[in-house]
C-alpha positions in Angstrom: -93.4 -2.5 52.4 -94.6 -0.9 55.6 -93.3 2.1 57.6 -92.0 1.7 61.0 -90.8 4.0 63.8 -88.5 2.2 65.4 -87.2 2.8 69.0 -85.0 1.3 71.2 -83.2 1.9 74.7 -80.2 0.5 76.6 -79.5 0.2 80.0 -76.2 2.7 80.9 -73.8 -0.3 81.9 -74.2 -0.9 78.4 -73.9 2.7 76.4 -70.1 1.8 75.4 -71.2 -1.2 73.8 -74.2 0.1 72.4 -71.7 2.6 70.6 -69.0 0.5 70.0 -71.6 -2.3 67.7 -72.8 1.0 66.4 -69.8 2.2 64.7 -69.6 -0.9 62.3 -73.4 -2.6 62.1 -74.7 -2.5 58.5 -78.0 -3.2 58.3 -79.2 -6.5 56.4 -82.0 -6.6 53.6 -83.6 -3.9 51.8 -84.3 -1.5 54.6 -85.0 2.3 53.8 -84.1 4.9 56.5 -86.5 7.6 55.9 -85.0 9.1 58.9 -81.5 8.8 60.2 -81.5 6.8 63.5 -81.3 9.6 66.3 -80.1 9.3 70.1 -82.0 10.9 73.0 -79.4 12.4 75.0 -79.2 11.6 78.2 -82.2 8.9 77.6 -80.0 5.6 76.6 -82.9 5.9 73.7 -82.9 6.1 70.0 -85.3 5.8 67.2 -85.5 6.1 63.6 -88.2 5.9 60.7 -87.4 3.0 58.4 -89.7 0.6 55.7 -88.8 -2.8 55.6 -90.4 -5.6 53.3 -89.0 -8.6 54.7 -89.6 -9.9 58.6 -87.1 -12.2 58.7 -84.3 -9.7 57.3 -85.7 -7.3 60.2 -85.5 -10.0 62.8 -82.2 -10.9 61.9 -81.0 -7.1 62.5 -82.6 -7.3 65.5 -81.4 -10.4 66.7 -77.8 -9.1 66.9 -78.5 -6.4 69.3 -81.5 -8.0 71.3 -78.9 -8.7 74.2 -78.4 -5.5 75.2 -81.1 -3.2 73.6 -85.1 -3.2 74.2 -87.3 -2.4 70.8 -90.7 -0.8 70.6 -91.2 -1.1 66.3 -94.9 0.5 65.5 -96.2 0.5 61.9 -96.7 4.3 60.7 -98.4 5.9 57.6 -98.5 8.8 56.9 -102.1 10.7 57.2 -102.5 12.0 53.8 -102.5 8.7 52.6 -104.9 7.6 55.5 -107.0 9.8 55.0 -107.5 9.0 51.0 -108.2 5.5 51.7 -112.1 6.8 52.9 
């Protein structure tokens, strides 16, 4: 499993739609919010903390909003556990 911090933005034209997939997506595969996805007001932005063990179950939820949203997913741990692994 790895930890992600996953971010993603929208251009305005497209903040009703963003919303209106928002209200009924479920995500697909085991994926573990460790935070609850967040919006940057007044940004078009959002981001959450999520672990996910399968790529292709992750591409697949991605896939269905690649149209209108832009991701930036970068892998996270956190640093007690990086610093143990000396």
């Amino acid at each position: 499993m790895v930890k992600c911090l996953m971010t993603w933005w929208w251009k305005g034209k497209d903040a009703k739609e963003v919303t209106e997939r928002f209200k009924k997506w479920k995500p697909i595969g085991d994926v573990k919010f460790y935070f609850p996805i967040h919006t940057i007001l007044g940004a078009n932005k959002a981001f959450t903390v999520l672990e996910v063990d399968d790529a292709e179950k992750m591409a697949i939820n991605l896939r269905a909003w690649s149209d209108i949203c832009t991701y930036e997913i970068l892998p996270i741990m956190d640093s007690r556990e990086l610093v143990a692994l000396d």
